[in-house]
C-alpha positions in Angstrom: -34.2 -20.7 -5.6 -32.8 -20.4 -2.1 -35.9 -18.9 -0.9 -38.4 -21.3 -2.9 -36.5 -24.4 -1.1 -37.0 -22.3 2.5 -40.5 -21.3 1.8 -41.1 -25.4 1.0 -39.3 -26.6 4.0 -40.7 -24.8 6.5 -44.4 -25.4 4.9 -43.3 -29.4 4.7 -41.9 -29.3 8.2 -45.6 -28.1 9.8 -47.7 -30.3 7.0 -45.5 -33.7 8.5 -45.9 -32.2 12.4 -49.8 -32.2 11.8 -49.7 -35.6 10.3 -47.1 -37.1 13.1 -50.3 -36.4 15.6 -52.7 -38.0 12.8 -50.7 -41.3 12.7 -49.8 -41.3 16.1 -53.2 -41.0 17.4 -54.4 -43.7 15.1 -52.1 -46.1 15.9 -53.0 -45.6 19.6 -56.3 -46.8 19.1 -56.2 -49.2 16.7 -56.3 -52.2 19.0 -55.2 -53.6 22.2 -51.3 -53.7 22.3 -51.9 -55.8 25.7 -54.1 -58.6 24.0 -51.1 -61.3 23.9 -50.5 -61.2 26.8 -54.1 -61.2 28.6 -54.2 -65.0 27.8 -51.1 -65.3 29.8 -52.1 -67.2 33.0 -50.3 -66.3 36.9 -48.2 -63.8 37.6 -46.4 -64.0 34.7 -49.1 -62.7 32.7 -49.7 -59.8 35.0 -45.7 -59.1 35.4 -45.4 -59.2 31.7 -48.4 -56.7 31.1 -47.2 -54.5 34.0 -43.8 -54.2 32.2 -45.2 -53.5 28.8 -47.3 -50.7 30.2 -44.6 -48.8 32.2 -42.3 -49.6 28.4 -45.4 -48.0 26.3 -46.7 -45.3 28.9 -50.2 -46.8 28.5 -51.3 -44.9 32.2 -50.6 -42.0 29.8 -53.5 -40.3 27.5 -52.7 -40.4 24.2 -51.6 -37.1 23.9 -49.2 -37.0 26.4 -47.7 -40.3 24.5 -47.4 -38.3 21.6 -45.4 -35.1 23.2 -43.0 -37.6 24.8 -42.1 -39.3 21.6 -42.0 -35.8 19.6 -39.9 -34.4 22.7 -37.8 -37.6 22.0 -37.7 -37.6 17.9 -36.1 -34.1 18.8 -33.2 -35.3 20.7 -32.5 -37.9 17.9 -34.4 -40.3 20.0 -37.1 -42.9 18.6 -37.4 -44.8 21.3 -38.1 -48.1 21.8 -41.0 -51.0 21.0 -43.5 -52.8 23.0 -41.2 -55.6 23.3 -37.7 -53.1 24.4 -35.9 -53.1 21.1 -34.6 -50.3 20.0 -36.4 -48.8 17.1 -33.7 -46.8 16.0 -31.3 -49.8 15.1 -34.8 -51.6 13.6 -34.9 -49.0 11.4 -31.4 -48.9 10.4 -31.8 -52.7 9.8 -35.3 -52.2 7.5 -33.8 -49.1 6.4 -31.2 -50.7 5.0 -32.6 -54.1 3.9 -35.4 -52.2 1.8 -32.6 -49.8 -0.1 -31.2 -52.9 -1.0 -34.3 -54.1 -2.8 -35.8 -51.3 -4.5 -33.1 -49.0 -4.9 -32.0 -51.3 -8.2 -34.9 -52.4 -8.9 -36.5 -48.7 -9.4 -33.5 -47.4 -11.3 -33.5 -50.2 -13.7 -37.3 -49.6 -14.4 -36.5 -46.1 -15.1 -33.8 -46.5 -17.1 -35.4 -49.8 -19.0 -39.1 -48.3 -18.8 -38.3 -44.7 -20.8 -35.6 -45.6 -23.1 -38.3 -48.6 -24.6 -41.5 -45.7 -24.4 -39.1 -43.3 -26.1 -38.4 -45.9 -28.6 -42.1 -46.7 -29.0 -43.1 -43.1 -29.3 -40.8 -42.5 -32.3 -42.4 -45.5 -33.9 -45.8 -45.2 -33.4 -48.3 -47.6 -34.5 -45.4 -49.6 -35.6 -45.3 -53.6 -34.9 -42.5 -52.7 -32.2 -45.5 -50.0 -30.8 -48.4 -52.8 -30.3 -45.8 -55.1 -29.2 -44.6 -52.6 -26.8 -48.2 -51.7 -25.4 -49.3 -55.3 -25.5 -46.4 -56.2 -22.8 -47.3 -52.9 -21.0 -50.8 -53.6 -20.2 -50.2 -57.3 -19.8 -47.5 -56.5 -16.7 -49.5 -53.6 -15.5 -52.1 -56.2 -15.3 -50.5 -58.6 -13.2 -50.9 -58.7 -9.2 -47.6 -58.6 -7.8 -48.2 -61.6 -5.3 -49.1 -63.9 -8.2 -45.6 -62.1 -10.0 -43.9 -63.0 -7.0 -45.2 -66.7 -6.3 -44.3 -67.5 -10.4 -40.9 -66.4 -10.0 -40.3 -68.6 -7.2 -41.6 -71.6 -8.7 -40.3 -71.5 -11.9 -37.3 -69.2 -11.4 -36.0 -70.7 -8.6 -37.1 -73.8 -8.0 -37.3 -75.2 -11.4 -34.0 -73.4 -12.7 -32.2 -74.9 -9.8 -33.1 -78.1 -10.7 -32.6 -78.0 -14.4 -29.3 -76.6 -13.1 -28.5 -79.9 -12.6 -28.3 -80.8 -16.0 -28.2 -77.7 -17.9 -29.4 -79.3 -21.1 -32.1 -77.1 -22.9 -34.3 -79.1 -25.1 -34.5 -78.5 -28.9 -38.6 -77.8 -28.7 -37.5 -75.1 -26.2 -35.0 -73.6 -28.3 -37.3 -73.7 -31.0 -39.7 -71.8 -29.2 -37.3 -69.3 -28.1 -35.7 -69.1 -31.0 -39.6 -67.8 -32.7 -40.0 -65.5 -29.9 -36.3 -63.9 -30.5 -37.7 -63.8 -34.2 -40.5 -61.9 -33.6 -38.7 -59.6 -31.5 -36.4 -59.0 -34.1 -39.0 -58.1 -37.3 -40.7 -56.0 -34.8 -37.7 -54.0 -33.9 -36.8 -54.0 -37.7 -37.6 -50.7 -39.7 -39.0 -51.3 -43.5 -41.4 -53.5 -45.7 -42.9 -57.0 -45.1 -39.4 -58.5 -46.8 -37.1 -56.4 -44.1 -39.3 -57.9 -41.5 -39.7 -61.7 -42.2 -35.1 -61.3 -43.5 -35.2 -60.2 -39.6 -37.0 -62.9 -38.4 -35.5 -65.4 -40.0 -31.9 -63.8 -38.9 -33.2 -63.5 -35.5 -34.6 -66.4 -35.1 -31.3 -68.4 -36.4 -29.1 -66.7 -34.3 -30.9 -67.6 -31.2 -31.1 -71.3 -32.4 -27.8 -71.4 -32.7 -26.5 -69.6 -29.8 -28.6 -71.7 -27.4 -27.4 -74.7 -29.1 -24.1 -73.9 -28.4 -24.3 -72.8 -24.9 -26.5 -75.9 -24.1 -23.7 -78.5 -25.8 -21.1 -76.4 -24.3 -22.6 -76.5 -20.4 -22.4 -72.9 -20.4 -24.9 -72.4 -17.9 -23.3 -74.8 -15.4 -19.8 -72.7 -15.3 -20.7 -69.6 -17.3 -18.9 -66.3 -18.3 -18.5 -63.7 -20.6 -14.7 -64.5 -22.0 -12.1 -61.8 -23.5 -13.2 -62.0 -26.7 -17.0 -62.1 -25.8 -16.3 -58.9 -23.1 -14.4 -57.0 -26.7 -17.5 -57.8 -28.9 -19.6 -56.1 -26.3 -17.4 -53.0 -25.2 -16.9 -52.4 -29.0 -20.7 -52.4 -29.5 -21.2 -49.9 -26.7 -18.6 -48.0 -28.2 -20.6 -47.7 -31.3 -24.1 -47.6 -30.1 -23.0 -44.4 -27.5 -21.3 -42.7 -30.1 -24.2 -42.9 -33.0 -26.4 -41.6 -30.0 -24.4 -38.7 -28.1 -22.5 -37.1 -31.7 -23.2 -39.7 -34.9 -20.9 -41.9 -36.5 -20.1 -39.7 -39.4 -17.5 -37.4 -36.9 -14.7 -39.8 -35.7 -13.1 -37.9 -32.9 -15.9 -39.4 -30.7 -16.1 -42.2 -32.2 -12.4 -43.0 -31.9 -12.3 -42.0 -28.1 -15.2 -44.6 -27.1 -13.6 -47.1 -29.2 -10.3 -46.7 -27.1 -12.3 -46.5 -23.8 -13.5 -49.8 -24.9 -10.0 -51.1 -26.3 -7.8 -49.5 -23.1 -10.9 -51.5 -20.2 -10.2 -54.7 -22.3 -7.0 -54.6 -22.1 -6.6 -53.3 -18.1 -8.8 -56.5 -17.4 -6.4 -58.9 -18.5 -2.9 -56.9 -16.8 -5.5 -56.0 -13.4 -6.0 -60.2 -13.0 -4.2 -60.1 -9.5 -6.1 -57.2 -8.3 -9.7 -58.6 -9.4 -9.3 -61.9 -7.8 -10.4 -61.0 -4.5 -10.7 -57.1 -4.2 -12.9 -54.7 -2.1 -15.4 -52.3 -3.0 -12.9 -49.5 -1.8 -10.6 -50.9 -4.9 -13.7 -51.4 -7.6 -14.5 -47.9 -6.6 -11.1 -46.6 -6.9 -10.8 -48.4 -10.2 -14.2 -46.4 -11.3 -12.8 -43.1 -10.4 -9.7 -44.4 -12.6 -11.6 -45.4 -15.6 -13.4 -42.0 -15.8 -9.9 -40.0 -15.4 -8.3 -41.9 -18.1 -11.5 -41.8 -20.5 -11.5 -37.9 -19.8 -8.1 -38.0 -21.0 -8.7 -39.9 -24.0 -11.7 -38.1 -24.9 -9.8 -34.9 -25.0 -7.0 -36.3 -26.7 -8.8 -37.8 -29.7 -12.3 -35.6 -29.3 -11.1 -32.9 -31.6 -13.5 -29.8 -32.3 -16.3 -32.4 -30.4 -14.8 -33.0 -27.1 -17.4 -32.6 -24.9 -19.2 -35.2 -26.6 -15.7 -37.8 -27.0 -15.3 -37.4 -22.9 -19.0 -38.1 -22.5 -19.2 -40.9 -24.5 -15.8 -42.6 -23.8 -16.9 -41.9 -20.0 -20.0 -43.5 -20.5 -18.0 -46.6 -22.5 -15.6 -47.0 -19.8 -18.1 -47.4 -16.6 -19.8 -49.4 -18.9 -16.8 -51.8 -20.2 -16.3 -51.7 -16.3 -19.5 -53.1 -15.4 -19.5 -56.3 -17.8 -16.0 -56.9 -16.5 -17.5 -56.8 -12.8 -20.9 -59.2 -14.4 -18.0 -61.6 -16.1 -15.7 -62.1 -12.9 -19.1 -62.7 -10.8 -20.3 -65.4 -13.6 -16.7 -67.0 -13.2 -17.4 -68.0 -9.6 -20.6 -69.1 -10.4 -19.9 -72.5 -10.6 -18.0 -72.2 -7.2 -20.8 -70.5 -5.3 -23.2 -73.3 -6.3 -21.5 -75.7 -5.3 -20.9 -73.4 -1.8 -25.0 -73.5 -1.2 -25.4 -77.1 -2.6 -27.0 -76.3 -5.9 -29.8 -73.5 -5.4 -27.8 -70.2 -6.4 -31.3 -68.5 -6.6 -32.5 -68.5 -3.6 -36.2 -67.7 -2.9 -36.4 -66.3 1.1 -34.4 -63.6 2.8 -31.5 -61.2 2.2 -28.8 -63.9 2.3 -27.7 -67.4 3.0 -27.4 -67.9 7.1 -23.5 -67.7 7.7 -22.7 -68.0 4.4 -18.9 -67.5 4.0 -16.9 -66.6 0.7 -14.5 -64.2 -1.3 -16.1 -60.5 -2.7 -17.2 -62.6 -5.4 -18.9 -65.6 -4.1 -20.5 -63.0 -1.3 -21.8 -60.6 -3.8 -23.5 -63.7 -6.1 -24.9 -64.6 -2.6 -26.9 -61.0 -2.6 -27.6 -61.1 -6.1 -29.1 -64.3 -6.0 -31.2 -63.0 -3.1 -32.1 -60.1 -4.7 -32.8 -61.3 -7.9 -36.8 -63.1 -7.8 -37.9 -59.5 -5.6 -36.2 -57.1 -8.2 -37.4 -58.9 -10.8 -40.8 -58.9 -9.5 -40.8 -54.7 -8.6 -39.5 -54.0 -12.3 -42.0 -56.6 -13.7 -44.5 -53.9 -12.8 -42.4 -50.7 -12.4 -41.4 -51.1 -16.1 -45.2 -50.9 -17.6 -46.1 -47.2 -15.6 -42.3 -45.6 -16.6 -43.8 -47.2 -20.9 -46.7 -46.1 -21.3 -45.8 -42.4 -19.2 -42.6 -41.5 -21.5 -44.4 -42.8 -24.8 -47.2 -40.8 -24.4 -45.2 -37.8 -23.1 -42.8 -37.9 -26.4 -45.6 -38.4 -28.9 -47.2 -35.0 -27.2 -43.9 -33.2 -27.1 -43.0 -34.6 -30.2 -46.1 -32.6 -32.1 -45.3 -28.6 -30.8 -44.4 -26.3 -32.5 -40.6 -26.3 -31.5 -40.0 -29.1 -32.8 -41.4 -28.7 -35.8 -39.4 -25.5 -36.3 -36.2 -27.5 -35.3 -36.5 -29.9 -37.9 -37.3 -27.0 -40.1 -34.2 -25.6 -39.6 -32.4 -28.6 -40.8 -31.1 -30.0 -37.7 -30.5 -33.8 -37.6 -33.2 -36.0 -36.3 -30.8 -37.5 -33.5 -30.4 -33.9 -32.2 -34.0 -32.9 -32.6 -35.0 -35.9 -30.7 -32.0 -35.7 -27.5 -31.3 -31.8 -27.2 -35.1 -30.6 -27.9 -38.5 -33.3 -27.4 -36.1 -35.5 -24.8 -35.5 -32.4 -22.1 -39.8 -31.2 -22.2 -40.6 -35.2 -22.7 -38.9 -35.8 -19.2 -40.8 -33.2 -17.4 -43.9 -35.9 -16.7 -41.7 -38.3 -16.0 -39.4 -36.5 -13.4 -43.0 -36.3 -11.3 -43.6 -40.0 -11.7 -39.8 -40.7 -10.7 -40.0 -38.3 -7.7 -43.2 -40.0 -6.0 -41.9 -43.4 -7.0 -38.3 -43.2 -5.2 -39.9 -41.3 -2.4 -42.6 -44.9 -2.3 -40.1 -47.3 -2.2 -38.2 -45.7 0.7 -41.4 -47.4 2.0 -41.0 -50.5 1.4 -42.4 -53.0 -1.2 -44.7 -54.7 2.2 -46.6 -57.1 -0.8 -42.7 -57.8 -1.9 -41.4 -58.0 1.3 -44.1 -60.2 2.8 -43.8 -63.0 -0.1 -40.1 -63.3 -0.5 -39.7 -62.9 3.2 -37.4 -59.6 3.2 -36.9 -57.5 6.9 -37.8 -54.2 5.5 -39.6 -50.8 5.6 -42.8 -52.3 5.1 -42.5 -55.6 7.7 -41.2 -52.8 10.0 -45.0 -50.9 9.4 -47.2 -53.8 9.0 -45.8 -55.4 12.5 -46.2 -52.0 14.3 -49.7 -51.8 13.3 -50.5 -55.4 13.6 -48.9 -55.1 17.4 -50.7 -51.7 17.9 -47.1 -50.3 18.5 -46.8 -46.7 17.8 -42.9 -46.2 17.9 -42.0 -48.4 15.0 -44.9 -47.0 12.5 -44.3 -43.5 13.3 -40.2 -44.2 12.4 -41.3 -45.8 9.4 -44.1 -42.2 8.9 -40.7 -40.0 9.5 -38.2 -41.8 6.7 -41.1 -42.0 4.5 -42.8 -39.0 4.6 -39.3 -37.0 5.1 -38.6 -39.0 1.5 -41.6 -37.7 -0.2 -41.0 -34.1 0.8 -37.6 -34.0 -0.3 -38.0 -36.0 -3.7 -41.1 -33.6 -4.7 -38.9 -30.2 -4.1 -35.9 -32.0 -6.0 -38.5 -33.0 -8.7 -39.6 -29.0 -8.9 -35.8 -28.4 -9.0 -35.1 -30.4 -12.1 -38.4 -29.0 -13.6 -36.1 -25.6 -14.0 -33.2 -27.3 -15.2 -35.0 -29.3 -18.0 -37.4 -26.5 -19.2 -35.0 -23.0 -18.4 -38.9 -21.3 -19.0 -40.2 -22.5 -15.3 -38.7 -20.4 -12.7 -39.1 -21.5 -9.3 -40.4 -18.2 -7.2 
């Protein structure tokens, strides 16, 4: 292993020096980085030019440009752009800004994307199936500006006006009420009569919880409540433990439920500490959640406890995060009226200035963050579908698993322990090149929602014929695909013990 990850660094390390002179050179001579400022009349304009030449070394060939900046990239140096700035803080800054957006963005389409092409796999050709694939193509489809310019006209601009009034109309509710119904029979497993009992369940539901949250001006001053947050962390509690052990053994069962019980409980006593805490204290609560679910998982596992910490671990962080959602939706109301009514904002990384406690900054990010995320899973979500389905229907008809099944095994341990491992294989390659992309920047993203990043940092270097910023943005990129691909081959070995990296 040791010597695989040498062998593939040093090979990287040559294959991103050749291309450093590729990109460089390019950039060089892609235009005229003095053409600005040759419409500059007087001695200004010649000052000006005279100062941007001594900045850029344009008395320099090319190639002597390039061994100054690699001499520099060596030292830790990236020096600067045509206009002075420092390139290494512009990177920190784009760096930074585009983590921000993709980072969640990619990991929800991940997780989203092959738990629903799982799902679809295991019920092919079902209603759920052409549902499924019908959404896929239809976002695969879309072009990501058009994506982008919807959101911001009906996501944020009309939601913050019907914010206003938060009154949803019955024709609407009707309408989203069918929708919900036909989610519902396609999810459901049986005959015609299962189906329409699901729609008709569904579809009520819906109705009547929109009705509700409409009379009640929910969406005004929202949140999640005590008893809401209990229903929730008691469903996790069920839905990890029929997926990690089954319901029929309770020692896992048990522990989630007291993960679940024990978070409720500590959100209520910890009131004090949540009103206005610090990400230092949410992460030392985290770390405290996952001791104490350890401990009940061993206490009330039994002969399964690997599988009562896992799951009550898993419950916890969870019952963690809907507290964290339900004390940000309790200062919603406060934070709106803080930005005069447009909590979703449509330009930028954040409100200008914008002043508030954890919880009123961190709605001002998410509400930044929201349209561009929303827009990168949009799309995201369709490749990680249609790649996991069509990798667990092919995994799903070898000969292993055929023989597991054989061997009386359950179906829940066929499907996680055996097809899930080989299934991810595929997908771990489509993950590695996608993280390693985003690193990148999203520049359509970027460009429509107005977002400083990676890819406003590259499109402005090559626009302004500006070698130092491009090539910082060719290092973090390329640096990311290298590493992602030999961590990709890594996990290759760890999901299929029969590949052996040599």
């Amino acid at each position: 292993m040791i010597a695989f990850i040498v062998r593939r660094l040093v090979t990287s390390f040559f294959v991103l020096l050749a291309a450093t002179m590729v990109i460089f050179g390019l950039t060089s001579i892609a235009g005229d980085p003095l053409a600005d400022l040759r419409e500059l009349p007087g001695a200004d304009g010649e000052r000006r030019m005279a100062d941007r030449i001594e900045r850029m070394h344009l008395d320099d060939p090319v190639w002597l440009r390039y061994l100054n900046w690699l001499t520099g990239l060596f030292r830790g140096y990236l020096g600067v752009n045509r206009d002075g700035q420092d390139v290494g803080v512009m990177l920190g800054d784009a760096l930074s800004a585009t983590l921000q957006l993709v980072l969640a963005a990619t990991v929800l389409a991940v997780v989203i994307g092959v738990c629903v092409g799982i799902i679809s796999a295991l019920r092919q050709y079902s209603s759920f199936d052409y549902g499924v694939t019908l959404a896929a193509f239809v976002c695969f489809s879309l072009p990501l500006f058009w994506v982008a310019v919807m959101l911001k006209q009906y996501i944020a601009i009309s939601f913050n006006d019907w914010l206003r009034d938060p009154a949803i109309p019955p024709t609407v509710i009707v309408v989203l009420a069918l929708i919900a119904g036909l989610i519902w029979a396609a999810i459901a497993i049986g005959d015609r009569k299962v189906k329409l009992i699901a729609f008709g369940a569904g579809a009520a539901i819906t109705a009547v919880i929109l009705t509700l949250l409409s009379v009640t001006g929910w969406f005004a001053d929202p949140g999640i409540g005590l008893i809401g947050l209990a229903i929730l962390a008691g469903g996790t509690a069920v839905g990890l433990s029929m997926l990690i052990s089954g319901l029929q053994y309770r020692g896992p069962l048990y522990a989630a439920l007291a993960a679940a019980g024990v978070g409720v409980l500590l959100s209520e006593i910890l009131t004090p500490v949540l009103a206005d805490p610090s990400w230092a204290e949410i992460f030392g609560l985290a770390l405290a959640t996952v001791i104490i679910c350890i401990a009940l998982g061993y206490g009330l596992g039994g002969l399964l406890r690997q599988q009562a910490i896992t799951g009550a671990v898993l419950t916890g962080l969870i019952t963690g995060g809907l507290i964290f959602v339900d004390r940000l939706l309790q200062s919603f109301a406060s934070y709106s009226d803080m930005v005069r009514g447009r909590p979703i904002s449509t330009i930028g990384a954040g409100t200008p200035n914008f002043k508030g406690d954890f919880w009123q900054t961190n709605l001002d990010s998410a509400g930044h963050l929201l349209l561009p995320s929303m827009a990168l899973v949009l799309i995201s979500l369709a490749t990680y579908t249609r790649y996991s389905r069509s990798s667990m229907l092919e995994v799903m008809n070898l000969d292993y698993v055929r023989t597991a099944r054989a061997k009386g095994l359950p179906e829940r341990t066929v499907i996680t322990k055996h097809a899930f491992r080989n299934g991810m294989i595929p997908i771990t390659t489509l993950m590695a090149v996608d993280f390693a992309s985003v690193i990148g920047g999203a520049v359509v993203t970027e460009n429509v929602f107005g977002w400083q990043g990676m890819g406003t940092l590259f499109t402005t270097g090559l626009q302004q014929v500006d070698p130092a910023p491009v090539m910082a943005f060719f290092i973090v990129s390329g640096t990311a695909i290298v590493v992602f691909n030999m961590l990709a081959d890594i996990v290759y070995a760890y999901l299929d013990p029969r590949i052996r990296l040599s």
